[in-house]
C-alpha positions in Angstrom: 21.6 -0.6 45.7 24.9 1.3 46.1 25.4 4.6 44.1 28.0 3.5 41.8 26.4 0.0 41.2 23.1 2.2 40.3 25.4 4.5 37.7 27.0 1.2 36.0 23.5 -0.2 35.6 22.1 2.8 33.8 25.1 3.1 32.0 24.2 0.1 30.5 20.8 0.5 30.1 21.3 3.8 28.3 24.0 2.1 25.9 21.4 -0.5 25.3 18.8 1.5 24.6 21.1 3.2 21.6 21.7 -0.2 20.1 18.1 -1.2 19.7 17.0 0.0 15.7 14.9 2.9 15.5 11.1 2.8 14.8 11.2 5.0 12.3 10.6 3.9 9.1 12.0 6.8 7.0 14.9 8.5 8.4 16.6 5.1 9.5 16.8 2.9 6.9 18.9 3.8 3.6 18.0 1.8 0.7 18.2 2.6 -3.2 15.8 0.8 -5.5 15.8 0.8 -9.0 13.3 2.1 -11.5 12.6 -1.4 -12.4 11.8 -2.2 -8.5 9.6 1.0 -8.3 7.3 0.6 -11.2 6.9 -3.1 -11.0 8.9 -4.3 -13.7 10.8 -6.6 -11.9 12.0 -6.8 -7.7 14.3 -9.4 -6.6 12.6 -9.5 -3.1 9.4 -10.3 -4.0 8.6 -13.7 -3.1 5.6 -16.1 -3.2 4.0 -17.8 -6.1 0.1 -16.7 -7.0 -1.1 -12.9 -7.0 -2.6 -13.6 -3.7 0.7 -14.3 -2.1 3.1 -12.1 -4.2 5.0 -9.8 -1.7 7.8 -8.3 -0.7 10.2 -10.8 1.6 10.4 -8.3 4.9 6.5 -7.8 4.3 5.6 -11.3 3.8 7.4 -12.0 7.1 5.5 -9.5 8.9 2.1 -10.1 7.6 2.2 -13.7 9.1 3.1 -12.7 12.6 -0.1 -10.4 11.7 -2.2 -13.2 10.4 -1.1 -15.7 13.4 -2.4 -13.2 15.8 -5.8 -12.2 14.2 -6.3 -16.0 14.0 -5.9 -16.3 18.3 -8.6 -13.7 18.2 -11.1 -15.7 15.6 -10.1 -13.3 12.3 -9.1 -15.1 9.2 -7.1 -12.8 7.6 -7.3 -13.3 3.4 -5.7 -11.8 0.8 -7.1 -10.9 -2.1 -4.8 -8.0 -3.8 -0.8 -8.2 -2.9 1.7 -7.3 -5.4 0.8 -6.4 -8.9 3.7 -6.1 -11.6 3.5 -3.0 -14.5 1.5 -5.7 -17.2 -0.7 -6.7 -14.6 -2.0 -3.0 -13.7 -1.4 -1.7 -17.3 -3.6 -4.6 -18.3 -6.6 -3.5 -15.6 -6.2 0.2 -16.7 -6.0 -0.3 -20.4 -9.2 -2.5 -20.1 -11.4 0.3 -18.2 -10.1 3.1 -20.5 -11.2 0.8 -23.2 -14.6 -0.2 -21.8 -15.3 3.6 -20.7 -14.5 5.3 -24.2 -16.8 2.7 -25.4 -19.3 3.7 -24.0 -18.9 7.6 -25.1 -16.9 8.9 -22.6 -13.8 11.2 -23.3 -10.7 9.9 -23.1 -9.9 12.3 -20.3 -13.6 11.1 -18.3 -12.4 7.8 -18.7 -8.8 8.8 -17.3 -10.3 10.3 -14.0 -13.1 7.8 -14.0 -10.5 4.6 -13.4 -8.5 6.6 -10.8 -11.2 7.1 -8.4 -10.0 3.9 -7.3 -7.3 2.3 -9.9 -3.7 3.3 -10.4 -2.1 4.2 -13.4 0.5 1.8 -14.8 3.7 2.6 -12.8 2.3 4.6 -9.7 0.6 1.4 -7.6 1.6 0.6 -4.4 1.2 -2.6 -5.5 4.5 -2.9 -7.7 6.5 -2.9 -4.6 4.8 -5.8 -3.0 4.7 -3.8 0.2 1.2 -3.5 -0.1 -2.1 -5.6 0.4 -5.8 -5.9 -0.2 -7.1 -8.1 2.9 -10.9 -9.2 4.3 -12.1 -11.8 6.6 -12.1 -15.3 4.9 -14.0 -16.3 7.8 -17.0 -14.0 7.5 -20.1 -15.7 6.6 -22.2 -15.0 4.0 -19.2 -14.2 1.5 -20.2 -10.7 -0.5 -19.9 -11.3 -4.5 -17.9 -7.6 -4.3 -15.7 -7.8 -0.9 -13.9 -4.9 -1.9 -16.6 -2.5 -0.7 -16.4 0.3 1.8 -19.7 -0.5 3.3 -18.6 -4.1 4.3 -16.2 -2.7 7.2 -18.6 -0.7 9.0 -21.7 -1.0 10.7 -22.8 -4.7 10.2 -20.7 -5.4 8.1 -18.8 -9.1 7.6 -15.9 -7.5 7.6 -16.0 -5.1 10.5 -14.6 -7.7 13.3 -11.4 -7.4 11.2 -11.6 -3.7 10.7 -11.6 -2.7 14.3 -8.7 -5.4 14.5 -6.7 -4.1 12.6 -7.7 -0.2 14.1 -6.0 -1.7 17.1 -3.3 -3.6 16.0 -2.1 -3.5 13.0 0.2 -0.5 13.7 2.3 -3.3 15.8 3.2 -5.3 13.0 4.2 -2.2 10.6 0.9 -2.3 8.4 -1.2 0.9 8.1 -4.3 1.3 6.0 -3.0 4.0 2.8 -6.1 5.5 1.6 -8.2 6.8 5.2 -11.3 7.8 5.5 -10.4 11.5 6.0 -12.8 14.3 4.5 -10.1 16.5 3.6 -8.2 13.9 2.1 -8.0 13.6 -2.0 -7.5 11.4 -4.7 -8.4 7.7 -4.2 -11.8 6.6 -2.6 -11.5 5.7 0.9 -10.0 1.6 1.1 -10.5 0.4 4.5 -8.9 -2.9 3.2 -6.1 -1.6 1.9 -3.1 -1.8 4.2 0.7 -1.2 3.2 3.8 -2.2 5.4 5.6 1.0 6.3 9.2 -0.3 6.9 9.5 -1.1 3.2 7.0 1.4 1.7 8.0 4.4 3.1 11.7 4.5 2.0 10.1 2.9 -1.1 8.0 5.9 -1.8 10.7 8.1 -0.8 12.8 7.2 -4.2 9.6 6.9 -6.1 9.3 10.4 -5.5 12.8 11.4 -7.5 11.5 9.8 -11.0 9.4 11.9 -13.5 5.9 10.1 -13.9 4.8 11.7 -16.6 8.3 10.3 -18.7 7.7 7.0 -17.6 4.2 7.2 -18.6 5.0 8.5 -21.9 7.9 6.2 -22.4 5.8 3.2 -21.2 3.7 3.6 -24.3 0.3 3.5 -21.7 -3.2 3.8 -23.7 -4.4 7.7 -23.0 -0.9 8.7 -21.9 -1.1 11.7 -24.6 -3.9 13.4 -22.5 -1.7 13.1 -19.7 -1.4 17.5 -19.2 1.6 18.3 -17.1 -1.4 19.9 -14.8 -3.1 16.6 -14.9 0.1 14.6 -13.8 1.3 17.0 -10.7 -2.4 17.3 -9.8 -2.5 13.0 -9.8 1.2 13.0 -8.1 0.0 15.5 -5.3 -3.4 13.9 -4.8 -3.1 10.5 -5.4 0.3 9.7 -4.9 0.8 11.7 -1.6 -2.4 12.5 -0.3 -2.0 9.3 1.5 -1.9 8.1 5.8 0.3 10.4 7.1 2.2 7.5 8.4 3.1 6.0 5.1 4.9 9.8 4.3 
């Protein structure tokens, strides 16, 4: 190849190369959402019909090319947990704060007893419909609790899938939120809980600009008035961003 047919080519290689969309999932893209969108009360692009299928449009999209190819590789990828709207999770919460001052725990017990692995009302990943709660369909026997820790590993039904998804799930924009990292805090470790970073992490971006404890308060949530201002930055910092670095 002649020198100047060699510069013309890389010339438009290069020039190529700066057209192709960055990988990047924060810096990149600049959306706004509204309050509504980011505490579940109500997202335009969420699409889908049952609780199952509930997600956001962009994520829906992606978590088929995801299912198609776990499918070539014998791995029924199911659903059980995709987006949750405010009601939905205020009902869930309200109903273990209930059940655990019932049975003589402090309202403040039952409050950090429910977030070891449930969200408060207006802080779940879940509202945006970016985020989902998948097994193996396929797996045979079927546990009577699938959402179990122990299920992923060892011999586990599940832990085809989870090594899977270790290897490829990354490709299709999912990560898994809550990792099993000793230094990490807040929520138990969720091996089937994965979130699609393209929409998440700008999502979580904005959610970060809204006071929690005023929508908590203004929400009217059952034990909101034991909320502490310590008790709410400790919950933001721990649970709401001691998360995958990926999903940051």
């Amino acid at each position: 190849m002649k020198r100047k047919e060699f510069i013309q080519q890389s010339l438009v290689a290069t020039l190529g190369l700066t057209l192709i969309p960055s990988l990047g999932f924060s810096s990149e893209i600049i959306q706004t959402f509204t309050r509504s969108q980011l505490i579940g009360k109500g997202n335009p692009d969420i699409v889908g019909g049952s609780y199952t299928s509930k997600m956001h449009k962009d994520a829906k999209e992606a978590f088929k090319k995801m299912k198609a190819a776990a499918a070539e590789a014998g791995i029924s990828i199911e659903v059980v947990s995709a987006y949750r709207s405010f009601q939905r999770q205020k009902e869930i919460f309200e109903g273990k704060y209930n059940r655990f001052t019932k049975q003589g725990l402090s309202p403040t017990q039952a409050i950090e007893k429910i977030i070891e692995y449930s969200t408060i009302p207006g802080t779940s990943r879940h509202h945006w419909g970016t985020d989902i709660d998948i097994i193996d369909g396929g797996a045979s026997p079927r546990p009577k609790s699938v959402l179990q820790p122990e299920l992923f590993h060892g011999k586990g039904p599940f832990c085809k899938l989870k090594e899977w998804l270790d290897k490829n799930a990354k490709s299709f924009g999912f990560f898994e939120v809550y990792t099993d990292n000793a230094n990490r805090k807040g929520f138990k470790y969720e091996p089937w809980h994965f979130s699609y970073a393209p929409v998440s992490v700008p999502m979580l971006q904005e959610y970060r600009k809204l006071d929690v404890k005023q929508i908590l308060l203004e929400e009217k949530i059952k034990g909101a008035n034991h909320f502490s201002d310590a008790f709410i930055e400790k919950y933001r910092t721990e649970n709401i961003l001691d998360i995958n670095p990926k999903l940051l």
